[in-house]
N, C-alpha and C positions, 0 to 999 in steps of 0.2 A: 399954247399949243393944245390940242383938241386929241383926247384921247378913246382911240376906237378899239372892241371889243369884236375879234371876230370867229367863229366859232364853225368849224365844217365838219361835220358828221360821217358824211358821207364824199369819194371821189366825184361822185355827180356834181354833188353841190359846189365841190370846189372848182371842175371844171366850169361848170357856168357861169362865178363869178372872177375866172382868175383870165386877166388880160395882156396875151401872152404877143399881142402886135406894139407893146411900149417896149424901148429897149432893154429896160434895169427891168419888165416886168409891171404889173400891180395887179389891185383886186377892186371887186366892185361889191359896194357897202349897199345892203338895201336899208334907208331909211326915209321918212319924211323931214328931216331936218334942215334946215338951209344952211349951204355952206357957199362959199365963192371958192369961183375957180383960181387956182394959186395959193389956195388956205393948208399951213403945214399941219401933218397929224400926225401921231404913233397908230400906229396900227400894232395890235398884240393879239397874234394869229394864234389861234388854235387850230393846229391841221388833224385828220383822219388818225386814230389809233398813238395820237403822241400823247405822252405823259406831261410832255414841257411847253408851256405859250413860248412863241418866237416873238421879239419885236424887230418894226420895219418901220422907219422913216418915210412917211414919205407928202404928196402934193396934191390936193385935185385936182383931175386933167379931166372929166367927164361928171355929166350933169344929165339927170335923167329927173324932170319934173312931175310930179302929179299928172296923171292921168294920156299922159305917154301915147301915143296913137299907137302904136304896135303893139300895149297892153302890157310894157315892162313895168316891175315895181320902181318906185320911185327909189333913187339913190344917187351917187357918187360913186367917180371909177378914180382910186388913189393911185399914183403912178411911184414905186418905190425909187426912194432918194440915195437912200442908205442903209443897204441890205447886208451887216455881218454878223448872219448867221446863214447868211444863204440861202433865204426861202425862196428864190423866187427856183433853184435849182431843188429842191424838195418838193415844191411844187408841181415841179414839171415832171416829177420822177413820178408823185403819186398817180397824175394825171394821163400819163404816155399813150395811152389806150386810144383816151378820149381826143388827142391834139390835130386828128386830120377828120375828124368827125364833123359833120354836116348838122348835129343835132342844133337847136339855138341854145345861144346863150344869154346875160344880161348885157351885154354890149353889142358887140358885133357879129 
């Protein structure tokens, strides 16, 4: 299993990667790396002003290649499997602001 390191600084950044139209939730990893769709991973989130990484379970369900026509980085959008710590609700609380907003994000 493929272990991801993810790191958000700021509420922006985590609105832009976090994909709040999967039902359990997930986020989107920007990297060059190849992975297939269905490939399981840890995710060990580091969200905005926490002291403590969360891990999350979870699957690739999106696939964003090199050089992307709409000019997104290249990545993977991991859809969480097995969420207990409850990030995708931490998530959502950091982010409340941003969730009817129009701005883009790395997905959709």
């Amino acid at each position: 299993m493929n272990n991801i390191y993810l790191e958000f600084i700021s509420e922006r950044e985590l609105y832009q990667a976090y994909m709040p139209f999967l039902k359990n939730g997930g986020l989107f990893y920007k990297t060059n790396a190849k992975f297939d769709l269905g490939t399981e991973v840890t995710l060990e989130v580091s969200l905005p002003d926490s002291l403590e990484n969360s891990e999350v379970k979870g699957k690739v369900c999106w696939l964003t290649p090199v050089g992307a026509q709409n000019g997104t980085p290249p990545g993977v959008g991991v859809s969480f499997i097995e969420d207990p710590e409850n990030v995708k609700n931490q998530i959502e609380k950091f982010i409340a602001r941003f969730l009817n907003s129009s701005e883009p994000t790395l997905t959709m």
